[in-house]
C-alpha positions in Angstrom: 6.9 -3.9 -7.5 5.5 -3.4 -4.3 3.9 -0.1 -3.5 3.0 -0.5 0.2 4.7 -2.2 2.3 3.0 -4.0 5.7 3.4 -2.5 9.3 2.1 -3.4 12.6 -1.4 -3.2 13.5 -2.4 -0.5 15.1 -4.7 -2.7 17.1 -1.9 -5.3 17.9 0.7 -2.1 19.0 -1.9 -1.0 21.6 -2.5 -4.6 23.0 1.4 -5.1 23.5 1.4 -1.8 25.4 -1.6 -2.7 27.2 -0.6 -5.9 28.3 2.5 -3.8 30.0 0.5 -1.4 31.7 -2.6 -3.8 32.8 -2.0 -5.7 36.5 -1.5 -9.6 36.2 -4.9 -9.8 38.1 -7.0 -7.6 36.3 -10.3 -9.0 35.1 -9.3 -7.9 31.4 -6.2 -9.3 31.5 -6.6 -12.6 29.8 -8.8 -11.2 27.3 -6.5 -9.1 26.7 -3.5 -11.6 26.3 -5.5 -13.7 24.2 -6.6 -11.2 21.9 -2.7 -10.4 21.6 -1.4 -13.4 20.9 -4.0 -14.2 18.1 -3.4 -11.1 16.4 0.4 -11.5 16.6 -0.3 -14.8 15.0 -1.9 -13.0 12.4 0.6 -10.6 12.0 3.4 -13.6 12.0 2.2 -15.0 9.1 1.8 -12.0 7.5 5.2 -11.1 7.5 6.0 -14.6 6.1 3.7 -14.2 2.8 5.4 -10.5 2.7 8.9 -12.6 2.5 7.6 -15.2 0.2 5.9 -13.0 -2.3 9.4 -10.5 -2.4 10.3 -14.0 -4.8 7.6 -13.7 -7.2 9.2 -11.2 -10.5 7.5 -12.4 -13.4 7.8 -10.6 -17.2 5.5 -8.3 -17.1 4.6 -5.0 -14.7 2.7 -5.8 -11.3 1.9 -3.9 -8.2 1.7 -5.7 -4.6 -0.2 -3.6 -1.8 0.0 -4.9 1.9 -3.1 -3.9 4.1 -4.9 -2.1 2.6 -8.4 -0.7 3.9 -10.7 0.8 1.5 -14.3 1.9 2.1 -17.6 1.9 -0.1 -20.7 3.8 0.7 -19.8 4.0 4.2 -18.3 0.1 4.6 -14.7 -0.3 4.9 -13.2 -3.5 4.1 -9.6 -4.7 4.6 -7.1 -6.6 2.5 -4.4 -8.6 3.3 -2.3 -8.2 0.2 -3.3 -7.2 -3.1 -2.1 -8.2 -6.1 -2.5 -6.0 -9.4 -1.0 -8.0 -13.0 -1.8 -6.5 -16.1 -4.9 -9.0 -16.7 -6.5 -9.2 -13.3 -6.3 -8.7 -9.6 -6.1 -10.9 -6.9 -7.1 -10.6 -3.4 -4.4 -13.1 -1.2 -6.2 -13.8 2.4 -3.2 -14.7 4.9 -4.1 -16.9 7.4 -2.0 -18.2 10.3 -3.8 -20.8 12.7 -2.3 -22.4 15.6 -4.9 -26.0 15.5 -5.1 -28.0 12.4 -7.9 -27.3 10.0 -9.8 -29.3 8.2 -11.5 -27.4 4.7 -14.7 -29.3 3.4 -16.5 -28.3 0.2 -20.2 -28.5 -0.6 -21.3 -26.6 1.2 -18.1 -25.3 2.0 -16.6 -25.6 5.7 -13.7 -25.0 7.9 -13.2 -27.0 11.0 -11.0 -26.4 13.8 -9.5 -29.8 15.5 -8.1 -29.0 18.9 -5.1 -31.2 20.2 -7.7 -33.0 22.3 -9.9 -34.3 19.4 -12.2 -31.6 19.9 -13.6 -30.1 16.4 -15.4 -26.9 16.1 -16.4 -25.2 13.1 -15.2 -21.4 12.6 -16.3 -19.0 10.0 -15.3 -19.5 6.8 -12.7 -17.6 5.2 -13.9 -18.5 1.2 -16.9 -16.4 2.4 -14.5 -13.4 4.0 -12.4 -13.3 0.7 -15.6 -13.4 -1.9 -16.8 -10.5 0.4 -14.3 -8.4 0.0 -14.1 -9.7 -4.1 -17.6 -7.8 -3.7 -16.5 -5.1 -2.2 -14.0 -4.3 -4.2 -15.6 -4.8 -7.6 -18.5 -1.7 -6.7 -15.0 0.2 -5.1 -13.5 -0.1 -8.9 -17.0 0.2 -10.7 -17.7 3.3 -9.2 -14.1 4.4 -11.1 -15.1 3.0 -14.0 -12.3 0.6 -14.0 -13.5 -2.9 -15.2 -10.9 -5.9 -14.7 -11.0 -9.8 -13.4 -11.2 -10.1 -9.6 -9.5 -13.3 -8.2 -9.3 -14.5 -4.3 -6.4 -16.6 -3.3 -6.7 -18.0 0.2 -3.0 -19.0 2.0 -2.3 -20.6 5.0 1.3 -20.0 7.0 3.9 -23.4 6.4 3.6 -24.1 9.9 0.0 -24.7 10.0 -1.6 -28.1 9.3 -4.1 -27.8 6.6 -6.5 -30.7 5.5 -8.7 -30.6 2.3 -11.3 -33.3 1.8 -12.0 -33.8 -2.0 -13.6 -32.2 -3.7 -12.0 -29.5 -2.7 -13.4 -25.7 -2.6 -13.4 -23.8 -5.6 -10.7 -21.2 -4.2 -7.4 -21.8 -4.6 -5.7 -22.5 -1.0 -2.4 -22.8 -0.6 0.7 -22.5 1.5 2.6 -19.3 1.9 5.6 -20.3 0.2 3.7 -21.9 -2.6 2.3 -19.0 -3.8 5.4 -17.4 -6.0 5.5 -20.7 -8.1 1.8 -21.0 -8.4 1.6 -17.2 -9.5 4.8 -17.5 -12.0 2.8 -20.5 -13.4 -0.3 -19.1 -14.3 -1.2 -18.3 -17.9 -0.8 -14.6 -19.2 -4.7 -13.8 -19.7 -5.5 -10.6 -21.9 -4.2 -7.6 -21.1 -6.4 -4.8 -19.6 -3.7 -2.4 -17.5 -1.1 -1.3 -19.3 2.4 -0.5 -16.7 1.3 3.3 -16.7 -2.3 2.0 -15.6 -1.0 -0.5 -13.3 0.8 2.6 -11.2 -2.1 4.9 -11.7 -4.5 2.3 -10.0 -2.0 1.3 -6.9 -1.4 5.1 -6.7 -5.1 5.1 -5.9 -5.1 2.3 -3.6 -2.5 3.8 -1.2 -4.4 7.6 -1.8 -8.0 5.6 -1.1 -6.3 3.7 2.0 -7.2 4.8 5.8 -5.3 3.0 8.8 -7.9 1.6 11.0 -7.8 3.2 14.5 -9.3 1.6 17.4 -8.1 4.0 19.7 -8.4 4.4 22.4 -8.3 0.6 23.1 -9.3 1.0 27.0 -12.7 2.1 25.9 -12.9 -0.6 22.9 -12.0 -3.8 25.8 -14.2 -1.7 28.6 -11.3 -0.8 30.8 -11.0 1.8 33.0 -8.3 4.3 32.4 -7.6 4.5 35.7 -6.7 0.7 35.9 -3.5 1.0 33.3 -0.2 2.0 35.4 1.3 4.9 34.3 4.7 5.8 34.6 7.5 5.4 32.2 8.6 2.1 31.0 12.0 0.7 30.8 12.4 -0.6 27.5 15.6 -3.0 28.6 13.6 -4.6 31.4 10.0 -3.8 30.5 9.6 -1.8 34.2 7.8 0.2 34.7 9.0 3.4 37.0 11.6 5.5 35.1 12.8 8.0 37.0 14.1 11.1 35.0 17.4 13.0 36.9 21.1 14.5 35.5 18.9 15.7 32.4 18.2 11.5 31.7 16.0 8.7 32.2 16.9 6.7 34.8 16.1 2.6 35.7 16.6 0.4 38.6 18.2 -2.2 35.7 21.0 0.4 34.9 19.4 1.6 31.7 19.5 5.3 30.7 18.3 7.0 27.9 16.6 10.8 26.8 14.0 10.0 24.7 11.9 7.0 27.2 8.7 9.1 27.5 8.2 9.3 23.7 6.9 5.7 24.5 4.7 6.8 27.3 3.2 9.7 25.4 2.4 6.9 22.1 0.8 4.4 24.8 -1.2 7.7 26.4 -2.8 8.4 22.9 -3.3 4.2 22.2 -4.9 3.5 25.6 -6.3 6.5 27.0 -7.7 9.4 24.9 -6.3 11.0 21.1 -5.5 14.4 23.0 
């Protein structure tokens, strides 16, 4: 059953709004774009694994938690998707990367081949996952909760994934591997009954905190005075609604009551919370 469900990222809202409101040749705006289009990446293949992992419904009681962030003495630490079985719990990393990448083991390394033959290594995300297994182990110790920690690392269908042998001692597959792969794993002993499967994701989602990087002009050093105001058409992504005969009003013909609620969101995202 899934308990939380995934939504946008806060960050990744704010950079689509930006991107709106930030001129074409303002010194931030490739940064900016960038930065957008990686996290929507991210957030791509995200929503693929969601619709993958809807096709996993094994025999026995399970809770699924998208994005999750938790914090320990002061740290918070974010999850991709979090998977909660009555023997263990798994931590699924979601990865979605435009270049192929090639995975090498002992010691183990990720390298990122450009189109032009280029290779450069990146950080690994083994390392990301075990430091979240960390994490999470002290979060549950310190709620007396003692149960197998796993970390699955997956990889969207469309990107091209290379392991040399011998391979690294996570499992890594591709998003729409991972119902078959779960379904086939052996029932270990139970430790979480169904009752203390719901207690423990109830905690999760009470434990969780959105992360808020607002506002996001002062987080990419931009000067609030640089992002256009106005309101923004949202048929033709104008800015320059003009409001008469109790409406909104646009240049393209669109009309509507409600346009600034937009504005008002994108005021609190960019500029200041109040």
């Amino acid at each position: 059953m899934i308990y939380k469900k995934r939504k946008m990222p806060n960050e990744l809202k704010a950079l689509i709004s930006l991107d709106k409101r930030l001129p074409h040749d303002h010194e931030k705006k490739t940064t900016v774009q960038k930065n957008l289009l990686i996290y929507q990446a991210g957030y791509n293949g995200e929503l693929e694994f969601d619709d993958q992992i809807a096709n996993f419904k094994p025999n026995y009681s399970f809770a699924i938690l998208h994005d999750l962030y938790l914090q320990h003495e002061g740290t918070y630490f974010q999850i991709d998707s979090l998977l909660i079985t009555p023997s263990s719990i798994t931590i699924i990393e979601v990865k979605n990367f435009k270049d192929k990448t090639v995975i090498k083991a002992n010691p183990t390394q990720f390298i990122r081949v450009f189109r032009n033959g280029d290779r450069k290594p990146i950080p690994s995300p083994i390392m990301e996952v075990n430091r979240k297994i960390q994490f999470l182990s002290k979060w549950l110790d310190k709620r007396s909760i003692k149960i197998p920690i796993e970390g699955i690392l997956t990889f969207s269908d469309t990107n091209e994934i290379a392991i040399e042998h011998p391979s690294p001692e996570m499992e890594i597959l591709l998003t729409s591997a991972i119902p078959a792969y779960l379904s086939s794993q052996p029932e270990a002993q139970q430790v979480l009954d169904k009752k203390a499967i719901q207690t423990l994701a109830n905690t999760f989602i009470a434990s969780h905190k959105d992360y808020n990087p607002f506002p996001i002009a002062d987080l990419y050093g931009i000067n609030p005075s640089d992002i256009k105001p106005g309101v923004l058409c949202p048929s033709c992504n104008e800015i320059g609604m003009r409001w008469g005969r109790e409406k909104w009003n646009c240049l393209c013909g669109h009309t509507g009551k409600t346009e600034h609620y937009q504005t008002i969101e994108d005021w609190f995202m960019l500029i200041k919370p109040k």
